[in-house]
C-alpha positions as CSV (number, residue, x, y, z in Angstrom):
1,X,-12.4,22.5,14.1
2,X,-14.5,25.1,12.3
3,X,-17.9,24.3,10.2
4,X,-17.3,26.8,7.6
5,X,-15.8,26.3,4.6
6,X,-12.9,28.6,4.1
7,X,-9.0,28.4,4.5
8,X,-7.5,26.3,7.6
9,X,-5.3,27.9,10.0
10,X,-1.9,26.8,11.2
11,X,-3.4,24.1,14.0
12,X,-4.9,22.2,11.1
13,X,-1.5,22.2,9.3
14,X,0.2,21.3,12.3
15,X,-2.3,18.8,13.2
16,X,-1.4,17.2,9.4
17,X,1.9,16.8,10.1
18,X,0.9,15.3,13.4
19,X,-1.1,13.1,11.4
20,X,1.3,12.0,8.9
21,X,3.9,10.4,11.5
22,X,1.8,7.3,12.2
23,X,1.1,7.0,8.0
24,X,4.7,6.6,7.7
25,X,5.4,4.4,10.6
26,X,2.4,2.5,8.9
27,X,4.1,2.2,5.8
28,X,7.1,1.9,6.9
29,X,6.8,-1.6,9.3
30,X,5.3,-3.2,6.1
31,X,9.5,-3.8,4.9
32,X,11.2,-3.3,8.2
33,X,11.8,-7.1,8.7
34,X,13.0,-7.4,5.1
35,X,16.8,-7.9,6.0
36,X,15.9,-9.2,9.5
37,X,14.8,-12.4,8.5
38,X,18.2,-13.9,8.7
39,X,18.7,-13.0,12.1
40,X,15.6,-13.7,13.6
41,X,15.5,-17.4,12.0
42,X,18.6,-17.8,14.0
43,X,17.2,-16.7,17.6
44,X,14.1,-17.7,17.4
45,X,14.1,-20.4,14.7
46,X,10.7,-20.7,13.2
47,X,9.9,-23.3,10.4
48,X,9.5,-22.3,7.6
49,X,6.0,-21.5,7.3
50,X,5.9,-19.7,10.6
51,X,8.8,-17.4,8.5
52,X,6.2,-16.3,6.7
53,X,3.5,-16.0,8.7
54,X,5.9,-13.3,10.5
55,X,6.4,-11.7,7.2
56,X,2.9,-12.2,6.4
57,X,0.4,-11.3,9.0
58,X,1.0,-7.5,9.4
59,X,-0.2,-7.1,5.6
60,X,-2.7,-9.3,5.9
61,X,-4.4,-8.1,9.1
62,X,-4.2,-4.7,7.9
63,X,-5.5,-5.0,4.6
64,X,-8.8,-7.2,6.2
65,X,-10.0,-4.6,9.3
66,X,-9.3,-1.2,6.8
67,X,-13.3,-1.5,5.9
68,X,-14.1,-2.0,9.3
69,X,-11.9,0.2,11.3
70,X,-13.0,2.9,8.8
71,X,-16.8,2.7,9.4
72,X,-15.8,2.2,13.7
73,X,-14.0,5.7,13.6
74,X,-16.9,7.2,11.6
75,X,-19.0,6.1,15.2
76,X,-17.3,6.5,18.0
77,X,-14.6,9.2,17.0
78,X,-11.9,9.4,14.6
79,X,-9.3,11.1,17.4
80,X,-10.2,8.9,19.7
81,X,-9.7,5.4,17.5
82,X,-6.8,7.0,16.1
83,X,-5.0,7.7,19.9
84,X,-6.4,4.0,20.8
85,X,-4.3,2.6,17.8
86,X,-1.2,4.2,18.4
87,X,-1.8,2.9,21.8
88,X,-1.8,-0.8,20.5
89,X,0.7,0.1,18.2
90,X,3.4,1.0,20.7
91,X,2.4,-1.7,22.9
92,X,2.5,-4.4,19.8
93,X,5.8,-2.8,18.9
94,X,7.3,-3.3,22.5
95,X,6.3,-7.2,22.1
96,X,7.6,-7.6,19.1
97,X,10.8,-6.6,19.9
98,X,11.1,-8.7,22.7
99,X,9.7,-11.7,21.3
100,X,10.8,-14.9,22.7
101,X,9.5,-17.4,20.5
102,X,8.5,-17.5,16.9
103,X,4.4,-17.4,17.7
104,X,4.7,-15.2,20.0
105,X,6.4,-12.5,17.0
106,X,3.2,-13.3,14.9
107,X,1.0,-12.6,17.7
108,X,3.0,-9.7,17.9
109,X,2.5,-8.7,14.3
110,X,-0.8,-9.6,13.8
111,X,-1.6,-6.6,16.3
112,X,0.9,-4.5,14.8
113,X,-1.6,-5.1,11.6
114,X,-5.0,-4.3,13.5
115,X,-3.9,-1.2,15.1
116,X,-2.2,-0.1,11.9
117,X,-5.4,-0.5,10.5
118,X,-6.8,1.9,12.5
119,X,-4.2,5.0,10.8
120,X,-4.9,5.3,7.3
121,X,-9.2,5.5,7.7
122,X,-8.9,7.5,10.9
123,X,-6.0,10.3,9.3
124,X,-7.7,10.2,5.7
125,X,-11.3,11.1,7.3
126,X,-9.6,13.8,9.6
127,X,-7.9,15.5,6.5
128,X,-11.8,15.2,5.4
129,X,-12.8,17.6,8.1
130,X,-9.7,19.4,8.9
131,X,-9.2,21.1,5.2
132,X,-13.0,21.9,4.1
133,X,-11.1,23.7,1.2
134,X,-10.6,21.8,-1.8
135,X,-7.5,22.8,-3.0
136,X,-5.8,22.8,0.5
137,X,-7.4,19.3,1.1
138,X,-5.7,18.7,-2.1
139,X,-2.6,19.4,-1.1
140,X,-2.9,17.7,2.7
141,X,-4.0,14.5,0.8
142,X,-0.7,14.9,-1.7
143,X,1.5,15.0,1.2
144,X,-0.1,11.8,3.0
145,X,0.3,10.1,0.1
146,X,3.8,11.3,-0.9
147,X,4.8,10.1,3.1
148,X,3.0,6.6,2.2
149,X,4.9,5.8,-0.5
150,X,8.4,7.1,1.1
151,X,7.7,5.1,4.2
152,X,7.3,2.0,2.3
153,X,10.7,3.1,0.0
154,X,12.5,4.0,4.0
155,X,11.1,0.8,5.7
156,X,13.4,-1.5,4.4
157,X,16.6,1.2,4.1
158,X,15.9,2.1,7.7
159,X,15.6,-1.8,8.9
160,X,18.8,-2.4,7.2
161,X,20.9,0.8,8.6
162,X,19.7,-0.3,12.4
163,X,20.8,-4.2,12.0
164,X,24.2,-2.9,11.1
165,X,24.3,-1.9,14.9
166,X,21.6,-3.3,17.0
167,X,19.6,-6.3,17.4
168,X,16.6,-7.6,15.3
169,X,14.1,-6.2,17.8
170,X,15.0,-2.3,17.5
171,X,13.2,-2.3,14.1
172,X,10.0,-2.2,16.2
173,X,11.6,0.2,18.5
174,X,11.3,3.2,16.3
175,X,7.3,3.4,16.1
176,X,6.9,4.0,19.9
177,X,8.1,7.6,20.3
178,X,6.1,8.2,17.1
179,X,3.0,7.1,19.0
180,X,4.1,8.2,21.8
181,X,3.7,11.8,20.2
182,X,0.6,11.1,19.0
183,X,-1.0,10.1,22.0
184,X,0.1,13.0,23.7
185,X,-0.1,15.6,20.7
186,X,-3.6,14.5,19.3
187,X,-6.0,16.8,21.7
188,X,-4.7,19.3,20.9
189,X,-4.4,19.5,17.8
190,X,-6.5,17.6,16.1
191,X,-10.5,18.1,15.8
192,X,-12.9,15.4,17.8
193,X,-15.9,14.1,14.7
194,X,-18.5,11.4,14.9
195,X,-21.3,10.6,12.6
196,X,-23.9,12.2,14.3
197,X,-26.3,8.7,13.5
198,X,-27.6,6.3,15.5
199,X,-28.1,2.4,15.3
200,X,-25.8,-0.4,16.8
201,X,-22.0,-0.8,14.9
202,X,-22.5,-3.4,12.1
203,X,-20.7,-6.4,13.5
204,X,-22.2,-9.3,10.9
205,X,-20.8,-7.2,8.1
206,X,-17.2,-6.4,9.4
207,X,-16.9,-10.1,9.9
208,X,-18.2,-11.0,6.7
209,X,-15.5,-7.7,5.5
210,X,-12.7,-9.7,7.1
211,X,-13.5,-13.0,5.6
212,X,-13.7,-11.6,2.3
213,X,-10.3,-9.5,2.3
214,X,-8.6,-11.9,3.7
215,X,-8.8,-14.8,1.5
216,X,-8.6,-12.9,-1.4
217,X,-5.4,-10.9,-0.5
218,X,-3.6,-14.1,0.6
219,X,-4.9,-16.1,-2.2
220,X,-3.6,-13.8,-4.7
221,X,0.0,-13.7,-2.7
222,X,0.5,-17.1,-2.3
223,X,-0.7,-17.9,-6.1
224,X,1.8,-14.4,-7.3
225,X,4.9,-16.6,-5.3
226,X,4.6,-20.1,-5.4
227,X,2.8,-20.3,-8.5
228,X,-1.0,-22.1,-9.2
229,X,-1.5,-24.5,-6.6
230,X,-5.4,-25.7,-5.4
231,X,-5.6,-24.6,-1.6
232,X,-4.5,-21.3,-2.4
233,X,-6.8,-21.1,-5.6
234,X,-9.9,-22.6,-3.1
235,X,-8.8,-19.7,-0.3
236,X,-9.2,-16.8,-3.4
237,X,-12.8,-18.7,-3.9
238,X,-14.1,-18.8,-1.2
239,X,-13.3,-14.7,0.1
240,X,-15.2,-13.9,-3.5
241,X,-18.1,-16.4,-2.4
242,X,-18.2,-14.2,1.4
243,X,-18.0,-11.0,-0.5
244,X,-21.1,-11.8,-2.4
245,X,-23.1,-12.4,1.0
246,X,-21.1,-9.1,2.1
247,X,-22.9,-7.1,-0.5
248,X,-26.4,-8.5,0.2
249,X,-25.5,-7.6,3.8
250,X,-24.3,-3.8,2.6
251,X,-27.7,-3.6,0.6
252,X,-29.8,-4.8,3.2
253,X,-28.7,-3.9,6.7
254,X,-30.5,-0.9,8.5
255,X,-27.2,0.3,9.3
256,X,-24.5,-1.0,6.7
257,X,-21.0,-1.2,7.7
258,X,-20.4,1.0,4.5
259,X,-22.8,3.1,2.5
260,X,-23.2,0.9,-0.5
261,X,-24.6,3.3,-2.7
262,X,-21.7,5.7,-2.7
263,X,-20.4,3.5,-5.8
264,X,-23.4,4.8,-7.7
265,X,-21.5,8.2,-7.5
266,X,-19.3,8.0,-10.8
267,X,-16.8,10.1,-9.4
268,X,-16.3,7.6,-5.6
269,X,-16.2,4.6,-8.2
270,X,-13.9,5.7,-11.0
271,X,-11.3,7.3,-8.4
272,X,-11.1,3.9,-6.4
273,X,-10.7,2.2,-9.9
274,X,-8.4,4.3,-10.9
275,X,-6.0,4.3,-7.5
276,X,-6.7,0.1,-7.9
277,X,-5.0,0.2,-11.3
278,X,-2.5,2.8,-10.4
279,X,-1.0,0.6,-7.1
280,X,-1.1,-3.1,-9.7
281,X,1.8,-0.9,-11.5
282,X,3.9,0.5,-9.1
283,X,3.7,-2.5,-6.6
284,X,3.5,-4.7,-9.7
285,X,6.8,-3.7,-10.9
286,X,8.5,-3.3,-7.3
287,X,9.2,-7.1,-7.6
288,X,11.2,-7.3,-10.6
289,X,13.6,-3.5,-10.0
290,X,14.9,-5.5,-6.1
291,X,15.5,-8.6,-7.8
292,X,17.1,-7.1,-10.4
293,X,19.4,-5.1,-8.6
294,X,20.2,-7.9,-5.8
295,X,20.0,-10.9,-8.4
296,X,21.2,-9.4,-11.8
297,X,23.4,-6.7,-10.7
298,X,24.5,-8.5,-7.6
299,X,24.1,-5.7,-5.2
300,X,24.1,-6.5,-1.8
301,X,20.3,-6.1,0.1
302,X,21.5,-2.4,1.9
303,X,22.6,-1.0,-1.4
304,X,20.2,-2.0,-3.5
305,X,17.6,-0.2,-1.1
306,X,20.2,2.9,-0.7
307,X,19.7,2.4,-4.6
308,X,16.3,2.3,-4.8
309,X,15.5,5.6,-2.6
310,X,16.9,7.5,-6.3
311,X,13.4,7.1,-8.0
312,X,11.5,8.7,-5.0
313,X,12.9,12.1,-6.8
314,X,10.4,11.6,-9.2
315,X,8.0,10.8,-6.4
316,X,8.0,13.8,-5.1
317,X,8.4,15.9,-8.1
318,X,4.9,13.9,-8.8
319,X,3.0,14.9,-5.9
320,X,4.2,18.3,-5.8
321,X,3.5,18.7,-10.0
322,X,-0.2,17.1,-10.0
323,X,-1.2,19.0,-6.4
324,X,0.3,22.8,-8.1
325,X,-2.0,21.8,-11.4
326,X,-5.2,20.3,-9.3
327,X,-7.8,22.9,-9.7
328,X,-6.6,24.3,-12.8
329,X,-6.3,21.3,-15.0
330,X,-9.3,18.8,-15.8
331,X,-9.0,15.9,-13.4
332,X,-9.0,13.4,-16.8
333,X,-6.3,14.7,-18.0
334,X,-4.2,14.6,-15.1
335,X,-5.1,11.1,-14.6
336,X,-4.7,9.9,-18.4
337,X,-1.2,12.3,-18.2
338,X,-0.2,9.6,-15.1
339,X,-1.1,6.6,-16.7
340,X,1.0,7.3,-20.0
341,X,3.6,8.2,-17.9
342,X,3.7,5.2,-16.2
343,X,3.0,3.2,-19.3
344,X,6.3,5.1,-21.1
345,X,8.1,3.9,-18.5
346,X,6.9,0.1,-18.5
347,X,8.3,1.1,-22.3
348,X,11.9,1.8,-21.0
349,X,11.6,-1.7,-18.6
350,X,11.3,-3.4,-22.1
351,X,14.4,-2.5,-22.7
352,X,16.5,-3.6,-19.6
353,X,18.7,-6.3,-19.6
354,X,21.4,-7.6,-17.5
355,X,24.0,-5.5,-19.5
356,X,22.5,-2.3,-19.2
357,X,23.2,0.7,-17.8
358,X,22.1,1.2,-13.6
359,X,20.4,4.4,-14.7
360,X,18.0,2.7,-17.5
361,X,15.9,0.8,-14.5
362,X,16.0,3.3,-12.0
363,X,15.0,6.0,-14.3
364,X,12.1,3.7,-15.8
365,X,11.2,2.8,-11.8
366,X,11.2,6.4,-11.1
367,X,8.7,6.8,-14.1
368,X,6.3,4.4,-13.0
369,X,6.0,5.4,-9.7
370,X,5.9,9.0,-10.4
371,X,3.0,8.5,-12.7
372,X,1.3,5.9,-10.4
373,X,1.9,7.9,-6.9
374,X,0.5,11.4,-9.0
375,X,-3.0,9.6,-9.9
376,X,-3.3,8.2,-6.7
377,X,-2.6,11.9,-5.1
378,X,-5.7,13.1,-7.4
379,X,-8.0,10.5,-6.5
380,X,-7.6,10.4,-3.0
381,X,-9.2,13.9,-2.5
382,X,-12.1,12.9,-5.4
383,X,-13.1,10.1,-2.6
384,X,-13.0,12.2,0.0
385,X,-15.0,14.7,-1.1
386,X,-17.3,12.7,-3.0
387,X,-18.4,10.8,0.0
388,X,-20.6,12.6,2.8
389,X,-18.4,13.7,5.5
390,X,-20.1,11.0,8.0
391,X,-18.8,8.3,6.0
392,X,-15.3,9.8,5.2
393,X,-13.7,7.0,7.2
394,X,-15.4,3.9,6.0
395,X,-14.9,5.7,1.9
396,X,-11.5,6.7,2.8
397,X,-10.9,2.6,4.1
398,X,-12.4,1.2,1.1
399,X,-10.1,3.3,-1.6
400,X,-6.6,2.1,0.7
401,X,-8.3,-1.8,0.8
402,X,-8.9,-1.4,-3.2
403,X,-5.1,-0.6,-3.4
404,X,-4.1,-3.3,-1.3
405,X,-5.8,-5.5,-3.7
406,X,-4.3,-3.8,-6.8
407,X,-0.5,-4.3,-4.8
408,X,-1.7,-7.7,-4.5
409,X,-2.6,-8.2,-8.0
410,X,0.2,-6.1,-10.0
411,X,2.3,-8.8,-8.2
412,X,0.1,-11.5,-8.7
413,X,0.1,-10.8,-12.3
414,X,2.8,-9.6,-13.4
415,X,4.7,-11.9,-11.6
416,X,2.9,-14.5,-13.1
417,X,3.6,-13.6,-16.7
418,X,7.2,-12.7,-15.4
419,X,7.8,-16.6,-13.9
420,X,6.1,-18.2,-16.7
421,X,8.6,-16.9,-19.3
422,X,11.3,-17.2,-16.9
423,X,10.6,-21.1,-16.3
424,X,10.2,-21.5,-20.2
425,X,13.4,-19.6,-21.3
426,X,15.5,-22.0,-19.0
427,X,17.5,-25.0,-20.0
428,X,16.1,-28.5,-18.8
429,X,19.3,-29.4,-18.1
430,X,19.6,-27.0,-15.0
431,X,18.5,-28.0,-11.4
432,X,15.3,-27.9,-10.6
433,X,16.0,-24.8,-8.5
434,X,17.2,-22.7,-10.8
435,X,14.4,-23.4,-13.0
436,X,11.8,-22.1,-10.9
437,X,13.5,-18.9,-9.6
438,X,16.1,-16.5,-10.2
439,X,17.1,-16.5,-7.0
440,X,17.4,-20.2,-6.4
441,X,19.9,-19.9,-9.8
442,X,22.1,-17.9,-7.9
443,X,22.1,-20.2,-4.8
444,X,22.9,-23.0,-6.9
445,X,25.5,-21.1,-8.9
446,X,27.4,-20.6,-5.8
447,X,27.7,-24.4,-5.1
448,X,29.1,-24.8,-8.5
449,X,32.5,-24.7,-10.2
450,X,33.6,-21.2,-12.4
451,X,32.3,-22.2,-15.7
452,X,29.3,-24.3,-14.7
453,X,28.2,-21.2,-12.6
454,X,28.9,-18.5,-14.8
455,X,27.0,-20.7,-17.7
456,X,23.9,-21.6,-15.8
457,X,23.9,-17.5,-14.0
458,X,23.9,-16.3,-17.8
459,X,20.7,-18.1,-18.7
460,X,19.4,-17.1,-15.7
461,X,19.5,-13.6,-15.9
462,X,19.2,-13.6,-19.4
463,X,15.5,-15.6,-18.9
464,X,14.9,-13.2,-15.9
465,X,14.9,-10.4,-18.4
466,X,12.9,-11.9,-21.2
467,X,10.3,-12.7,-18.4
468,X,10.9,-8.6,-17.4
469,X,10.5,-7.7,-21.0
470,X,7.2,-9.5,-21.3
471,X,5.6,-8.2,-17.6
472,X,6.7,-4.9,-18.9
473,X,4.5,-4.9,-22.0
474,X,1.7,-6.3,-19.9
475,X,2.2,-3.2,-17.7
476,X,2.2,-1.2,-20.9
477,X,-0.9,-2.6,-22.1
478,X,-3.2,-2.3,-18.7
479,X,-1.7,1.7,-18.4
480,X,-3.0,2.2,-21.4
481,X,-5.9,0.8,-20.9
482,X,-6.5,2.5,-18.0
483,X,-5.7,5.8,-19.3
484,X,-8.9,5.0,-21.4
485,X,-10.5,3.8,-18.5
486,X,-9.8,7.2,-16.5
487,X,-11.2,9.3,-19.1
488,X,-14.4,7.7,-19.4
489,X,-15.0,7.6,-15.9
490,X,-13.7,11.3,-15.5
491,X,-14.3,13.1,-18.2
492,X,-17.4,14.8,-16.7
493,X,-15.6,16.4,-14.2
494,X,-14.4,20.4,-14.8
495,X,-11.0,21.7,-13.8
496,X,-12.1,22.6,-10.1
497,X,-13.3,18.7,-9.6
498,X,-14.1,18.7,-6.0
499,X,-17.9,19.4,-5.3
500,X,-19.1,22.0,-3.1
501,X,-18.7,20.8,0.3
502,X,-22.0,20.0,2.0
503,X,-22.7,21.5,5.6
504,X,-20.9,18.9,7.6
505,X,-23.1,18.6,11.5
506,X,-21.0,19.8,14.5
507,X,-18.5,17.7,15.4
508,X,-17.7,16.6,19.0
509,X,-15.6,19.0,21.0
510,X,-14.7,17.2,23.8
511,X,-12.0,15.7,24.4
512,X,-10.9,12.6,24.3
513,X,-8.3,11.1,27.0
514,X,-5.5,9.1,25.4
C-alpha cells in the first residue's frame, strides 16, 4: 500500500475483487437455507423453535459482533482478521454441512455468523486505505455494495439450483474454495494496516455492543412475524436499556470501542441515517414481492427466485448511474433523486393486486431497490471518508449494523401495517389460520373442497393486497420523508463531497501468515 493520495494501481483493483468474494459469500449464506428447510427437518428433525434458531442465528450473530469486530480489525490488522475469518468461515461451513444433529447446525451457524462478521468492517476499512482517491473509492465502494445486494438476490437462487442435485449440506460447501482463495490470495494482494494507538481492546463495551444489538434485532424480528407478544416486546427493552449504559461506556472509556464523537460530524451521521432508511425500504418490501409471487401468483419457491433476479437490472443500472454522477452532482441530490425513486415505486406497489400483470411488481421491486441500493452506494464512501482512517473499521461496522437495524425494521413495520389490514379484511368465518397469514390460507385451502377453497383463497389474496396497498403508502410516506431528511443533513456538501484525505500513518508491511 502507498501513503500518497493519487490513483491506485492494478494490485489494489485486483485486491477489490479479491475482497469482494467473501462479501458475497457473506450475503449470500443469509438465504442459502431458504428452500432447505424442508429437507433438513426431515434428517435431522429439530422442533420447531430449534427450526428457527437454524434460520436465525447466522443473522443475529452477525448483526451483534459488526461493532466489535470492526473496532478489533482497526487493532490488530484488518488482513489479518480478515484471513482469520475466512478461516472460521470455511471451517464453520465444513460443520454445517455435516451436521448430525439439529444443535449441532446452530452451533454450526452461529460461527458462520461471527466469522462473517469479521468481512464487511475488515473489506470496507481496506477499500478505506486501498483507494485514497475519492472518486475511485467511490466506485470500489459501488461495486461492494452492488455484490451485497446480488449475493443476497443469488443466495436463495443458488440454494435452490444445488438441492435439485445434491444434499442439504452442499449449500455450505460453496464458501470454502472462496475462503480458501482468500487465505491464500490476501498477502499478496492486499495491504497490512493497524491503528497505530495504544491501550488494551475495549472488552466491557463489545459486550455491552452485543447485548444491545442483539435484543433489539431479535426483538423487532420476532414482533415483525408473530405479531405483539410481551417477551419479545421485554427482549426489544431491555437491548435499548444496555445501549444506554453502552453510550456512557463510548463517552467515558479511555479507549472506546468506537469513537463516539464521529456522530458529531454531520456528514458520518446523516449518511448512516440515510443508508438506515434506505435498507427499511428495500428489505421492507422484500417480504411482501416473495409472498406475492409464491402465495398470490402461485409460483413455485425456484421460480419465484429465478423471478426475482429480473429487478437486480435496475440494481446494477443503479450503482453504475449514481457512481458515473458522484463527483459531479451534489451528494443531496443524488440522495433525494434515490429516495423519490424508491418512493415512485412504493407508488406502483399501490397498485398491485392479484390480477395484475407479472411485470407491474417486478418493475415497482426493481424501482425500489434501484433507488435504495444507489443511496446506500453514495453514503457508504461519505462514512468512510468522513471517519479518520484508524477508525475506518469500527465507522464502516456501525453504518452495515445501522442497516441491519433498518432490514429489521422495514420488516417489522411494514409488515406490521401489512398483517394488521390483512387480519382485518378477512372474514370471521374462516379458520383461524387463514386469518392470521396468507400463507396458512393457502395451507388450509388445499385441505378444502373446489368452491370452499377457491372462496376462502379469493379473500385471502384479495386482503393480502389491501394490506400491500396500505404498507406501500407507508413506504411512500417515510421515502418521502426521508428525501427531506437527506437534504437537510446533506445539503452542505459540494459536488466533490469527499473531504481531502488526511495523511493516513504507515501502515504495517509485514506480513501476515494465514
Amino acid at each position: 500500500m502507498t501513503t500518497d493520495h493519487g490513483p491506485a494501481g492494478r494490485r489494489a483493483w485486483l485486491g477489490l475483487a479479491l475482497l469482494l468474494l467473501p462479501t458475497l459469500v457473506l450475503a449470500m449464506d443469509m438465504g442459502v437455507l431458504f428452500f432447505a428447510v424442508p429437507f433438513i427437518a426431515t434428517d435431522l428433525h429439530p422442533s420447531g423453535t430449534q427450526q428457527l434458531w437454524i434460520m436465525d442465528m447466522y443473522t443475529f450473530l452477525l448483526a451483534g459482533l459488526l461493532i466489535p469486530m470492526g473496532a478489533l480489525g482497526d487493532r490488530i490488522g484488518r488482513r489479518r482478521l480478515l484471513i482469520a475469518g475466512t478461516a472460521a468461515f470455511a471451517a464453520a461451513s465444513l460443520v454445517a454441512a455435516w451436521a448430525d444433529g439439529a444443535n449441532q447446525l446452530i452451533a454450526a451457524r452461529a460461527l458462520l455468523g461471527a466469522a462473517g462478521a469479521v468481512f464487511g468492517p475488515s473489506t470496507l476499512a481496506l477499500i478505506r486505505n486501498m483507494f485514497p482517491d475519492p472518486k475511485q473509492r467511490q466506485g470500489a465502494i459501488g461495486a461492494w455494495s452492488g455484490v451485497m445486494m446480488a449475493g443476497a438476490t443469488l443466495g436463495p437462487v443458488l440454494g435452490g439450483v444445488l438441492l435439485n442435485h445434491f444434499w442439504w449440506g452442499s449449500v455450505f460447501l460453496i464458501a470454502i474454495p472462496v475462503m480458501l482463495l482468500v487465505m491464500v490470495a490476501a498477502p499478496f494482494l492486499l495491504p497490512e494496516y493497524r491503528a497505530p494507538q495504544e491501550g488494551r481492546f475495549d472488552l466491557l463495551g463489545a459486550a455491552l455492543s452485543i447485548a444491545t444489538v442483539l435484543p433489539i434485532v431479535y426483538g423487532i424480528k420476532d414482533l415483525a412475524v408473530d405479531g405483539w407478544n410481551l417477551q419479545p416486546a421485554l427482549v426489544l427493552a431491555a437491548g435499548l436499556a444496555v445501549g444506554v449504559a453502552l453510550v456512557h461506556r463510548l463517552r467515558t472509556a479511555a479507549n472506546p470501542l468506537i469513537d463516539i464523537t464521529l456522530f458529531r460530524i454531520r456528514t458520518y451521521t446523516g449518511a448512516i441515517t440515510v443508508n438506515t432508511i434506505a435498507m427499511f425500504a428495500m428489505m421492507g418490501f422484500t417480504l411482501f414481492t416473495s409472498q406475492y409471487l409464491q402465495l398470490v401468483k402461485g409460483y413455485s419457491p425456484l421460480s419465484a427466485s429465478l423471478w426475482s433476479l429480473l429487478p437486480s437490472i435496475g440494481v446494477g443500472a443503479a450503482v453504475g448511474g449514481f457512481g458515473a454522477l458522484a463527483g459531479k452532482v451534489r451528494p443531496a441530490v443524488l440522495l433525494v433523486a434515490g429516495f423519490l425513486a424508491s418512493a415512485g415505486g412504493f407508488v406502483a406497489m399501490a397498485f398491485v393486486d392479484p390480477g395484475s400483470s407479472l411485470a407491474l411488481p417486478l418493475v415497482a421491486a426493481g424501482v425500489i431497490a434501484a433507488g435504495s441500493v444507489g443511496t446506500v452506494s453514495i453514503t457508504g464512501e461519505m462514512v468512510l471518508s468522513a471517519a479518520p482512517a484508524e477508525r475506518a473499521g469500527a465507522a464502516g461496522a456501525t453504518s452495515e449494523t445501522a442497516q441491519e437495524l433498518g432490514s429489521s425494521l422495514g420488516i417489522a413495520v411494514l409488515g406490521a401495517a401489512g398483517a394488521a389490514v390483512y387480519r382485518s379484511q378477512m372474514d370471521d368465518s374462516a379458520p383461524e389460520a387463514a386469518r392470521d397469514t396468507l400463507g396458512g390460507a393457502v395451507t388450509t385451502a388445499a385441505h378444502l373442497s373446489g368452491d370452499a377453497a377457491d372462496q376462502l383463497l379469493t379473500g385471502a389474496r384479495n386482503a393480502f393486497a389491501d394490506g400491500m396497498h396500505v404498507a406501500a403508502v407507508v413506504g411512500v410516506v417515510v421515502m418521502l420523508g426521508a428525501a427531506l431528511a437527506a437534504h437537510l443533513l446533506m445539503r452542505h456538501l459540494p459536488a466533490s463531497s469527499a473531504p481531502a484525505p488526511a495523511p493516513e500513518p504507515e501502515p504495517e508491511e509485514e506480513a501476515v501468515a494465514a
